[in-house]
Structures are given as C-alpha cells and as structure tokens.
C-alpha positions as CSV (number, residue, x, y, z in Angstrom):
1,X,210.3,45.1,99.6
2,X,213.0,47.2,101.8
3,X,216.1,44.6,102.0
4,X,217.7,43.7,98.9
5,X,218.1,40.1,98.3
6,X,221.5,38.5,99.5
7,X,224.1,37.8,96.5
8,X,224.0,34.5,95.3
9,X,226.8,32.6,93.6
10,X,226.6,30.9,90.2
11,X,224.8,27.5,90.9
12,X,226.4,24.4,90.1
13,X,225.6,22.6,87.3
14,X,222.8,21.1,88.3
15,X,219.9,22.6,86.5
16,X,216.3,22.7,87.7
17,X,213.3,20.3,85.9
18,X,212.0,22.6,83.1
19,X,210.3,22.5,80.4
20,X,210.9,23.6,76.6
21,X,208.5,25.5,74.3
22,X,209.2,25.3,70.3
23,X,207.2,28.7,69.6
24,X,207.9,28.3,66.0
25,X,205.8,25.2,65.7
26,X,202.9,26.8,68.0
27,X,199.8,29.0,67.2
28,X,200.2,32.4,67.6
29,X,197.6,32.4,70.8
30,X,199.8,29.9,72.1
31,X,203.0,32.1,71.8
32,X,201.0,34.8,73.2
33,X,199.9,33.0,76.5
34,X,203.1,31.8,77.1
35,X,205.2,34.9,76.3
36,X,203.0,37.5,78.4
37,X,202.8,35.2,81.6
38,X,206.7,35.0,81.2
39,X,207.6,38.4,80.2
40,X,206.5,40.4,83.2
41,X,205.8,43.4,84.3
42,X,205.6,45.0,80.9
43,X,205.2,48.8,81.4
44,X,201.7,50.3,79.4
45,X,202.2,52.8,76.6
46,X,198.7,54.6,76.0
47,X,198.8,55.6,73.1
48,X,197.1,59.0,71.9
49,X,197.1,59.9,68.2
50,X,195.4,62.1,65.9
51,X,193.4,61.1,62.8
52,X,193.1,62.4,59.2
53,X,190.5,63.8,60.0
54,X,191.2,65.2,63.5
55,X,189.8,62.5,65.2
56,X,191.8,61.8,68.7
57,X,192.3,57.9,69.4
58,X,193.8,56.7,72.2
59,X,194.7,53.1,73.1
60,X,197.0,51.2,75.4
61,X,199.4,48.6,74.1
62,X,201.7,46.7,76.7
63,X,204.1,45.4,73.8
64,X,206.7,48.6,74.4
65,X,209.6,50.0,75.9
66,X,212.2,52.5,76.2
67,X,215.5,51.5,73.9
68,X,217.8,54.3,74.6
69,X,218.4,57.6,75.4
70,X,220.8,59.2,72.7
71,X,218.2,59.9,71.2
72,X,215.6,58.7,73.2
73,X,213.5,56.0,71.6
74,X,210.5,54.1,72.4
75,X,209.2,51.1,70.5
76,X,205.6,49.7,70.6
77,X,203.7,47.3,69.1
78,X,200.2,48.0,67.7
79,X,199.2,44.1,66.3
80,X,196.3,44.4,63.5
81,X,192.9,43.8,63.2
82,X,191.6,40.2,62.7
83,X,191.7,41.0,58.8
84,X,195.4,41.9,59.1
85,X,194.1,45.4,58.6
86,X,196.5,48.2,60.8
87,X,194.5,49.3,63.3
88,X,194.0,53.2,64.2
89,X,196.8,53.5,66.2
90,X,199.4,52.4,63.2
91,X,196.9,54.3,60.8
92,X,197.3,57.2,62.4
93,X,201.1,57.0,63.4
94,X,201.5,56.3,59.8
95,X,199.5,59.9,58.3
96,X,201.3,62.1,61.1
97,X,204.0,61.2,61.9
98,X,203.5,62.1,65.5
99,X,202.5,60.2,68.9
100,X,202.1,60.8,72.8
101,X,202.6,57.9,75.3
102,X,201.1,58.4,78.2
103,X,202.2,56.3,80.9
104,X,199.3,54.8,83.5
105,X,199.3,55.0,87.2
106,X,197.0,53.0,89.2
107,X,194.3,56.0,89.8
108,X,193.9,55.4,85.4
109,X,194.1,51.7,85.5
110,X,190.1,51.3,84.7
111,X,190.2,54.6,82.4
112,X,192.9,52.8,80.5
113,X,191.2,49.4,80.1
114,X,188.1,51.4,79.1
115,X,189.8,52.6,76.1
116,X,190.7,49.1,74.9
117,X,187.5,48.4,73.5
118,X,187.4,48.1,70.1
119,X,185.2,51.8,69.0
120,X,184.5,52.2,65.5
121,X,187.3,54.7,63.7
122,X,185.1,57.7,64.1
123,X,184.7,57.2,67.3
124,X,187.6,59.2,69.2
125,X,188.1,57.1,72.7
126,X,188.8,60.5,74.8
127,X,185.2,61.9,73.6
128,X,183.5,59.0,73.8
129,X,184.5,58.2,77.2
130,X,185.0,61.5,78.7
131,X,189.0,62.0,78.9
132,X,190.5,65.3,79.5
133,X,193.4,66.0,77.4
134,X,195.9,68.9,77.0
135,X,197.5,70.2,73.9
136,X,200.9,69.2,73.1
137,X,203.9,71.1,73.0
138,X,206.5,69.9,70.1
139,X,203.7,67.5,68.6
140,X,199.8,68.1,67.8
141,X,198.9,65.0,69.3
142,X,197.7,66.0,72.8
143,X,198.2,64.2,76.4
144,X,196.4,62.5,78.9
145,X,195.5,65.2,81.7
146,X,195.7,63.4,84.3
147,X,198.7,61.0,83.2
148,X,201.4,61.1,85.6
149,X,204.0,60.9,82.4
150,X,203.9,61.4,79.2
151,X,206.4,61.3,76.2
152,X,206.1,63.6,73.1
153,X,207.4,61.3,70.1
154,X,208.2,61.6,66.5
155,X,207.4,58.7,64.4
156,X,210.6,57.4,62.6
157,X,210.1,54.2,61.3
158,X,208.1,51.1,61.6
159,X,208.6,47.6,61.3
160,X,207.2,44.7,60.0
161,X,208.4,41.2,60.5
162,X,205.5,38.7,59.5
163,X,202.7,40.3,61.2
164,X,204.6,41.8,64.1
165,X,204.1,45.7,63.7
166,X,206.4,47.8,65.5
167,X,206.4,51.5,65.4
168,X,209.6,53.2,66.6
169,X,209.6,56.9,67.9
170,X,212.0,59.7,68.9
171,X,210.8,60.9,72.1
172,X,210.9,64.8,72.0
173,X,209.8,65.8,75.3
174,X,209.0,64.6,78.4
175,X,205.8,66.1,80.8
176,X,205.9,65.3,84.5
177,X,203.9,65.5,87.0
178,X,205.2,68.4,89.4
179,X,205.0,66.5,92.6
180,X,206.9,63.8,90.9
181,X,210.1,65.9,90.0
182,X,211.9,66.2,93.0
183,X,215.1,68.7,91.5
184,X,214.3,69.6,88.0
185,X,217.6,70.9,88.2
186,X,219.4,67.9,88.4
187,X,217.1,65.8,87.0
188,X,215.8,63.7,89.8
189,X,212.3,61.9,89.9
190,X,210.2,60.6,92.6
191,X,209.4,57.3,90.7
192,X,207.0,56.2,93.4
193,X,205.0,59.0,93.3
194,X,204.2,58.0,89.7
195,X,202.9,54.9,91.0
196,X,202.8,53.6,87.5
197,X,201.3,50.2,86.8
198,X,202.4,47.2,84.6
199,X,201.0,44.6,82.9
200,X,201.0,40.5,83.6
201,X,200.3,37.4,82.6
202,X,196.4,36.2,81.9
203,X,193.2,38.3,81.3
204,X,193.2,41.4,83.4
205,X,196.5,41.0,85.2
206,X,198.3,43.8,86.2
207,X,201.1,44.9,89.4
208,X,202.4,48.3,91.0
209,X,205.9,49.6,90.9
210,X,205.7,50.6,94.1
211,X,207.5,47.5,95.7
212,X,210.8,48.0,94.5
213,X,214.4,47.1,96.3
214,X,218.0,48.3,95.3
215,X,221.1,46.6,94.2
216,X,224.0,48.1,93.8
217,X,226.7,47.5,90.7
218,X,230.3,47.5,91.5
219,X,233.3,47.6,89.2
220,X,235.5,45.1,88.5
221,X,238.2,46.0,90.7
222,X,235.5,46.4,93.5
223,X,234.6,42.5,92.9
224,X,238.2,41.5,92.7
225,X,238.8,42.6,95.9
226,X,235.8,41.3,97.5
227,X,237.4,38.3,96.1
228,X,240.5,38.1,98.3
229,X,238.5,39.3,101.1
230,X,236.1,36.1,100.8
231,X,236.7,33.9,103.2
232,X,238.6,30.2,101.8
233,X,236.2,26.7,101.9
C-alpha cells in the first residue's frame, strides 16, 4: 500500500455487532484458533540451539517478539510436548544458556516449515535437512546462512504460567544481511529487502511485510493546533 489511510475521528458511541469469547471457560485448541486468527501477523523466531551433546536443533515458533531495547529482549514461547514434557528447544535453552533467532524471509518460508516436523532429539534439523549454518560470534549456537537476520541471545530467564513456557533472552548481537544495511553508520535498514514473513490465522497461513504504509506521530502541541485550524460543524 503507498497512501496512508486518512485520519479518522473517535466513532460515536455506537458500537458495531460483536461477539464475546470467555477463553477461560474454553479448551485450549479453542483459545488457540481464536487467538492466532486474531493476533496477526505474528513475526517467526527460528529458533537454533545447541544440545548436550552438541546436537544443533532448530525450530520456528511464531509465539515471540521483541520487548525492548535497553537491553534488548526477545521473548518466545516454546509450548511442550503432548506429555507436558519441554521440548528441545526449552531443553536446550535451559543447559546453555544461549540461543540464535533467525528471522525468515519468504525465499526460507518452506525451509522453515520443514523444520517443524517433530525429529526425534538426536536428530539435529540442520543435518537432517541439509541447512547451512555459520558459527556464531558472542554465542556457540550458530545461525541460519542464508537468514536475512539474525539475533545472538543470552538466555535470562523463563517463565512458566500454567503450561505457557516463555523463554526470555538478552539479544547480544545482531547479523544483517549487507544489502539490507543501507548506512551502518547511522544505523539505517532497508526493511524491505529483508522481505521477512509472518505468520496468520489457520493451518499454513502466512503474509509478507513488504506492503507496508506510513503514519506519522505528532506531538501534542502539533494536534492542538490542528485543532484550531479544524474547520467548525
């Protein structure tokens, strides 16, 4: 989209038909369908981390964000198993203390969702399905090689509320894709060029970030004198 969308006042207090979901009286596949159609586009964190044993698992998980910059820190959640068992992700978060979230662009999209099936522990999903990865630099987890972004993170705590898991991390350092920094200098990205991807409601939905518009903030002054400019009724 290249306009913005034009300002629109407060409505009246009239409010449209809709319709109200208790989620603490519904099943948990309930809350789910309803919560991912709503909650859209959530942005993917794929997930590499390093076992015990050395073993490199990677997974993507569309419960996350970014909550802040000073520090930085991103939040994910892994779920468990079935059996209310952590699953390798949490496991692995848990014995080193270190991630990488690599972020997917629509060339990984089918890479991604390849990596969501449900290996066995010792089976590492970059070997098994063929994904280049690079060493890290402030963490041993490694990256994606071909993900356009990528955040270095140190695990620093997780929490549980019921069966909710949700693993918070400082991000350490970032890795971009050159052609995507357009002044490293001055910190400015090309966002398009990472033409990452998010995920929707229902099986196998996703969307670009490539349609995007602007709208500008103003201060308060700025509105109060649009105000007495507005034209009277």
């Amino acid at each position: 989209m290249t306009n913005p969308p034009e300002f629109i006042p407060a409505p009246d207090s009239t409010a449209p038909e809709s319709t109200y979901f208790d989620l603490t009286a519904l099943p948990q596949a309930a809350r789910y369908k309803l919560l991912t159609a709503s909650v859209v586009p959530r942005p993917i964190a794929w997930v590499s981390t390093v076992s015990e044993t050395g073993t490199v698992n990677l997974a993507p998980y569309s419960f996350f964000n970014l909550l802040g910059s000073d520090p930085p820190v991103v939040a994910f959640a892994p779920g468990d198993r079935a059996d209310g068992t952590p699953k390798d992700t949490a496991l692995n978060v848990a014995s080193g203390g270190e991630f990488t979230v690599n972020l997917v662009s629509a060339a990984l999209a089918a890479t991604m969702n390849a990596t969501a099936t449900d290996f066995p522990r010792h089976l590492g999903e970059p070997e098994t399905l063929d994904i280049a990865l690079v060493p890290g630099i402030q963490v041993r987890t490694p990256r994606v090689a071909a993900s356009p972004a990528a955040l270095e993170c140190r695990h620093v705590q997780t929490v549980l509320i019921g069966r909710t898991r949700i693993i918070l991390g400082e991000v350490l350092g970032l890795t971009l894709r050159s052609d995507a920094v357009q002044d490293a200098g001055k910190h400015h990205v090309d966002t398009a060029a990472l033409d990452l991807i998010g995920r929707m409601g229902g099986r196998g939905g996703y969307t670009t970030t490539r349609g995007t518009f602007t709208v500008d903030r103003i201060g308060y002054e700025a509105w109060q004198a649009a105000q007495e400019k507005a034209p009277e009724d």
